[in-house]
C-alpha positions in Angstrom: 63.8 20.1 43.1 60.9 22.7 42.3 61.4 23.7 38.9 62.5 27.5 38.1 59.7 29.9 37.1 59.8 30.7 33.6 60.6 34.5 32.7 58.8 36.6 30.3 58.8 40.0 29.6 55.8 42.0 28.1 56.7 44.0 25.1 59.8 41.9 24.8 60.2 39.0 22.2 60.9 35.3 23.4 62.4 32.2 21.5 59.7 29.7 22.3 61.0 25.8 21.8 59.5 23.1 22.3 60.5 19.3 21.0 58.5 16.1 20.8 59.1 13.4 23.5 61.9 11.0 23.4 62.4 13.4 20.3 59.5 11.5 18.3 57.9 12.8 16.0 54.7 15.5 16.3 53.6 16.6 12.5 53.3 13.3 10.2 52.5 15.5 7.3 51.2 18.8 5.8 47.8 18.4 7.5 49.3 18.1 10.9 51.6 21.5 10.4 48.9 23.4 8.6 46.0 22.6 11.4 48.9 23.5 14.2 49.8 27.3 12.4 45.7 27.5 12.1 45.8 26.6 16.0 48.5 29.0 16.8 47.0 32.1 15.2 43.9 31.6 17.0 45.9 32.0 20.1 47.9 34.1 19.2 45.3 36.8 18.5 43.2 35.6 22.0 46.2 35.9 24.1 47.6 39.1 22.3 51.4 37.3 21.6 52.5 38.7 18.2 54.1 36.1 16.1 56.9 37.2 14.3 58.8 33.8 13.3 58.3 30.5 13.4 59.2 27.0 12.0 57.6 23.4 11.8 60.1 20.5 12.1 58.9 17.3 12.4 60.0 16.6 16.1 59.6 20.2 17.3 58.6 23.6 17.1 60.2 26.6 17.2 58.9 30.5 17.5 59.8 34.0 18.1 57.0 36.1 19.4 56.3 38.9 22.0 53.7 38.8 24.6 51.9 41.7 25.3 51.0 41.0 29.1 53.2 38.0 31.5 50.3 35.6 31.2 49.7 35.7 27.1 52.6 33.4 26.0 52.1 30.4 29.0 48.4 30.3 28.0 49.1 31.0 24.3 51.2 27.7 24.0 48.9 25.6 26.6 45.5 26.6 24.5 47.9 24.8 21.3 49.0 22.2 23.3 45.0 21.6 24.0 44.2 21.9 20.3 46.3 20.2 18.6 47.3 16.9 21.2 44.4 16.0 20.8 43.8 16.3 17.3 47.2 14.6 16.5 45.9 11.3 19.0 42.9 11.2 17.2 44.0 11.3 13.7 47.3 9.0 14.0 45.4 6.6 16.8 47.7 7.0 20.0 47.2 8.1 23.2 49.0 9.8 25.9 51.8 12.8 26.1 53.3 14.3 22.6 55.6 17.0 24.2 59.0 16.5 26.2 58.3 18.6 29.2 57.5 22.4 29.6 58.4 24.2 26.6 61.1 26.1 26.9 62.0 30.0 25.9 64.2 32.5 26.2 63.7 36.8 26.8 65.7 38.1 24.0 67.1 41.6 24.1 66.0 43.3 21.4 68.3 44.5 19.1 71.0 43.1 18.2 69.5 39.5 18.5 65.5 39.5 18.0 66.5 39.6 13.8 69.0 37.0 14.4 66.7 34.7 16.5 64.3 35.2 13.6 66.8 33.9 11.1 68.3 31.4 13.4 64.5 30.0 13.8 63.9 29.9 9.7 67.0 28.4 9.2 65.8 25.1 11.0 64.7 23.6 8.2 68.0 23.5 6.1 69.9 22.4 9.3 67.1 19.3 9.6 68.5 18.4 5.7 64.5 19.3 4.9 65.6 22.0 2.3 68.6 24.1 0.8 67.4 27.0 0.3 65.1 27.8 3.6 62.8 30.4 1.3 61.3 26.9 0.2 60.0 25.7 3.2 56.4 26.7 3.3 56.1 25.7 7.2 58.5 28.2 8.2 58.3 32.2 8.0 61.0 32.7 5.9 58.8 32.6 2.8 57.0 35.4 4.1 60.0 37.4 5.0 61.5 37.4 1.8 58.3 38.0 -0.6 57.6 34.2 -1.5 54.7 33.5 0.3 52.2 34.9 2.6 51.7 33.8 6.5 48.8 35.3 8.2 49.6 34.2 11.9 53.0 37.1 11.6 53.1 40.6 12.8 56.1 41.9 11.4 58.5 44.0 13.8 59.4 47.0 13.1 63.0 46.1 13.1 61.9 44.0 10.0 60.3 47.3 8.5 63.4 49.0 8.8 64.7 47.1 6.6 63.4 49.2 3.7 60.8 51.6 2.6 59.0 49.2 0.3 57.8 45.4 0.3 60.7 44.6 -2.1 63.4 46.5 -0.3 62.7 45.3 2.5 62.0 41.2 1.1 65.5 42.1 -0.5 67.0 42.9 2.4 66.1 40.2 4.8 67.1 37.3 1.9 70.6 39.1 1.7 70.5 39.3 5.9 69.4 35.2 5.6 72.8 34.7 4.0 75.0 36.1 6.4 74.6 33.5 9.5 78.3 31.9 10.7 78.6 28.6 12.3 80.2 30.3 15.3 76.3 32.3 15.6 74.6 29.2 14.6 76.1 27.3 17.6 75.7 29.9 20.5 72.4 29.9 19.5 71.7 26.7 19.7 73.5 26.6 23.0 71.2 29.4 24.8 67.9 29.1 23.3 68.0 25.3 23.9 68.2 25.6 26.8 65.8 28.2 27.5 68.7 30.4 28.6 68.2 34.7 28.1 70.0 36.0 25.1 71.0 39.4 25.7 74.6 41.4 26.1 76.3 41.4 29.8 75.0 44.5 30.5 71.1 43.0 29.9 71.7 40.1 31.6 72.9 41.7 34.7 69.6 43.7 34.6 67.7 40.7 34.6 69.3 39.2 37.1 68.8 42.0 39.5 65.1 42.3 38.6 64.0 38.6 39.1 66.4 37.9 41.6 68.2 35.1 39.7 71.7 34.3 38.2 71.9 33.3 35.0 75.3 31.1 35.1 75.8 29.8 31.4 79.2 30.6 30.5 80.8 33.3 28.5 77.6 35.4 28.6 77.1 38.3 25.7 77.9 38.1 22.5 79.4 35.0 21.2 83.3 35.3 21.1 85.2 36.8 17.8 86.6 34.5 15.5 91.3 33.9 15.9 92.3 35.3 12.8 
């Protein structure tokens, strides 16, 4: 069965996820994850795909970024996959594949859920048992979200500057916005962008369907149901 085209978006963001295979493992240690983000700026910026989350778990990766043309993520991801294969072979002597597949990602309607993919993404790390608090994880963006650290690979959102006027308003904000994510939110996430399913509400969905000529069949579709009192 020919495999379904990928859809992406320009000018809106996409979960990008992508694990090791047979779930090994694809950063051994800080050099690994530090010469990967160096990889994924670079092309980032050749590609024009604006990074606005990301975290580093030792099986797989997971980012949030918008592509500014239909080609830009695709390449963006295959030039890393170039780089850093490579590299990892090399430096740990092994040979042959490191990734499980394509990579898989997800068009994600903007508002309400490009924020909550962003959080969902920096979160990893404390759901992996790597850390508590996920401000502590320097191979995640959270640090720089919330005014503990610096990541020069990000370009903000502008739903993240509306969080506040100011740097510390707005780091504030976010930390108290970190804090808020349910178990019920935590697993429909997991569920959709998994998968490489579109996040969106019915309404955005059904517009996507109609434009690529596709049905997206996953379920309750939307927001994730309300909690029974």
């Amino acid at each position: 069965m020919a495999r379904s085209a990928r859809i992406i978006l320009p000018g809106y963001p996409h979960h990008i996820y992508q694990r090791g295979n047979n779930a090994q493992a694809v950063f051994m240690d800080d050099e690994d994850k530090a010469f990967y983000l160096e990889a994924l700026g670079k092309a980032s910026r050749q590609f024009q795909v604006d990074i606005h989350a990301y975290a580093l778990i030792e099986d797989s990766v997971y980012i949030v970024a918008t592509p500014s043309h239909t080609e830009g993520l695709a390449r963006m991801v295959q030039l890393v996959g170039r780089t850093y294969v490579p590299y990892f072979n090399r430096r740990h002597g092994r040979t042959g594949t490191l990734w499980e597949g394509r990579f898989r990602t997800s068009v994600i309607e903007t508002a309400p859920w490009l924020m909550k993919c962003c959080r969902y993404v920096e979160m990893r790390p404390v759901v992996a048992g790597l850390v508590m608090d996920p401000a502590q994880y320097r191979w995640s963006s959270c640090p720089h979200h919330v005014g503990a650290g610096h990541s020069p690979i990000l370009c903000d959102h502008i739903l993240y500057w509306n969080l506040g006027n100011t740097p510390f308003a707005r780091e504030s904000a976010y930390l108290a916005f970190m804090l808020e994510l349910e178990a019920d939110e935590e697993a429909y996430l997991t569920r959709v962008l998994t998968k490489g399913w579109p996040l969106g509400t019915q309404n955005f969905i059904a517009q996507l369907e109609k434009q690529v000529g596709r049905l997206f069949r996953m379920g309750r579709r939307g927001r994730p149901p309300a909690k029974k009192a």
